[in-house]
C-alpha positions in Angstrom: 117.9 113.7 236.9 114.1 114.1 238.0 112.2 112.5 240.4 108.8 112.1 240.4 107.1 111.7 243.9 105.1 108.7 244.3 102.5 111.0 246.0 101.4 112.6 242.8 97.3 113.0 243.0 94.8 114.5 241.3 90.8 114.9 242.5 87.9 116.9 242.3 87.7 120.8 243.6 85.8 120.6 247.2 84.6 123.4 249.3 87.4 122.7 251.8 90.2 123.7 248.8 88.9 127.1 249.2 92.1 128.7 250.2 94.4 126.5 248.4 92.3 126.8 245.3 92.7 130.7 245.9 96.1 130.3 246.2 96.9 128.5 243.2 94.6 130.6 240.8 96.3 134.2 242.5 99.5 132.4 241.2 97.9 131.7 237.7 96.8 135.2 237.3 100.3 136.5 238.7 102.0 134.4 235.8 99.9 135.4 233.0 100.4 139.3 234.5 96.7 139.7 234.9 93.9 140.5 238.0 90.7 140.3 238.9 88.7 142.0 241.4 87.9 140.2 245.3 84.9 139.3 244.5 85.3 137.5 241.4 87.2 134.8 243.3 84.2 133.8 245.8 82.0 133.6 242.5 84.4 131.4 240.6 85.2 129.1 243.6 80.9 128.7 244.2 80.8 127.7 240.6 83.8 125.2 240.5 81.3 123.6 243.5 78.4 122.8 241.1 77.8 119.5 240.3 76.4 120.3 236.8 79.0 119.1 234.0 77.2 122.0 231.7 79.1 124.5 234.0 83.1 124.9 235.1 84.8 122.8 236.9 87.6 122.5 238.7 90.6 119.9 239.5 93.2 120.6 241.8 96.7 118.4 242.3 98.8 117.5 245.3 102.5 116.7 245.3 103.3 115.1 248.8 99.7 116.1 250.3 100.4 120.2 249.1 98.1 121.7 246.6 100.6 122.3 244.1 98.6 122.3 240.4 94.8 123.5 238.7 93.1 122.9 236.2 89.7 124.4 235.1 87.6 123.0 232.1 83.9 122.9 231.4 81.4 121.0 228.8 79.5 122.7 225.7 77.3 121.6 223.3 78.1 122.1 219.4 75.3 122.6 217.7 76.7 122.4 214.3 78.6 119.4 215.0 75.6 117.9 217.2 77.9 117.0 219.9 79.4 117.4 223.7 83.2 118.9 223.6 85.3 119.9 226.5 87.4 122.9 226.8 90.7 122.9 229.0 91.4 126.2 230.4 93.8 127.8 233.3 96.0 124.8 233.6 98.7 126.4 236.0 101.9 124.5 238.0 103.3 125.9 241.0 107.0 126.6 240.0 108.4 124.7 242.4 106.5 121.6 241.7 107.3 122.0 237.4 109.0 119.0 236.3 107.5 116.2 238.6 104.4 115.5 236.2 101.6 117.8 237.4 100.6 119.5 234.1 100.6 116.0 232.3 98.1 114.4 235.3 95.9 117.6 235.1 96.0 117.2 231.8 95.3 113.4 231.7 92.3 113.7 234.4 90.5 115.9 232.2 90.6 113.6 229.4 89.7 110.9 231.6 86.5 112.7 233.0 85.8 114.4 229.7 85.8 110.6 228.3 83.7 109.4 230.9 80.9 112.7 230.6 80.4 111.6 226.8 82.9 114.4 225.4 85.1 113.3 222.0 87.2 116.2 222.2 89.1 118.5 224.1 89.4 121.9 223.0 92.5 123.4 225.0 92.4 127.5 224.3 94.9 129.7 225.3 96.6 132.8 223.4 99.5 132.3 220.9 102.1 134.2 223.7 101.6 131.7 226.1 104.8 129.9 225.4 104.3 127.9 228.9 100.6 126.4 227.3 102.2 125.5 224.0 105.6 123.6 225.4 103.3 121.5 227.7 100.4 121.1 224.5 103.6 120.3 222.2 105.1 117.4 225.3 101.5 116.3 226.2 98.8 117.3 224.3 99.7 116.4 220.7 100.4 112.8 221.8 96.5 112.2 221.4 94.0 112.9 219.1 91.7 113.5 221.8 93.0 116.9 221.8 92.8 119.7 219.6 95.1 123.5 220.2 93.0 126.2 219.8 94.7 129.4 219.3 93.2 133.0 220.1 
């Protein structure tokens, strides 16, 4: 039977989540089997730091005061459809914290701040292989209409 800790938080990316926030996304990029170079994680971090919701941003959760779960996501304008949308993107779990709720209170913040920025949807892209993406969208995000599964 799980447990879910009663310590389960979710807040803003802050310049002191540096090296837990480099952590985390090393483990992200280690799942999905791919890299980047140094220096794109000291540009990446600088822009999760913005304060502009036009630009990405950055959520990081903590089971029992660890760093344990990220989620970035970022605003756009349609211009066809005249309106403000949010896309979900590297959503990523520690393995050992899977299973006490941290992908579903990523998941939830970001509809909670794209709700409060003015956004009517979430857009959640990821690529068809990513079984991991589409068991948590098929558990989680389906449950609302607030979400929509885009597929590369």
């Amino acid at each position: 039977m799980r447990q879910k800790s009663a310590s389960l938080s979710v807040r803003p990316i802050v310049a002191s989540d540096r090296d837990d926030w480099q952590h985390l996304w090393t483990g992200y990029l280690e799942f999905y089997d791919s890299t980047v170079p140094p220096e794109v994680y000291e540009k990446t971090f600088e822009r999760l730091l913005d304060n502009d919701p036009m630009t990405p941003m950055g959520l990081i959760a903590q089971l029992d005061n660890e760093a344990v779960g990220l989620v970035h996501y970022f605003l756009h304008y349609h211009a066809w459809k005249v309106e403000k949308v949010c896309y979900l993107q590297d959503l990523f779990t520690l393995p050992a914290a899977r299973g006490h709720g941290v992908g579903r209170a990523l998941i939830e913040a970001v509809y909670e701040k794209a709700d409060h920025l003015g956004a009517p949807n979430v857009y959640w892209t990821t690529q068809d292989f990513n079984e991991t993406a589409r068991k948590l969208y098929d558990r989680v995000g389906k449950l609302s209409p607030f979400i929509k599964y885009v597929r590369e």
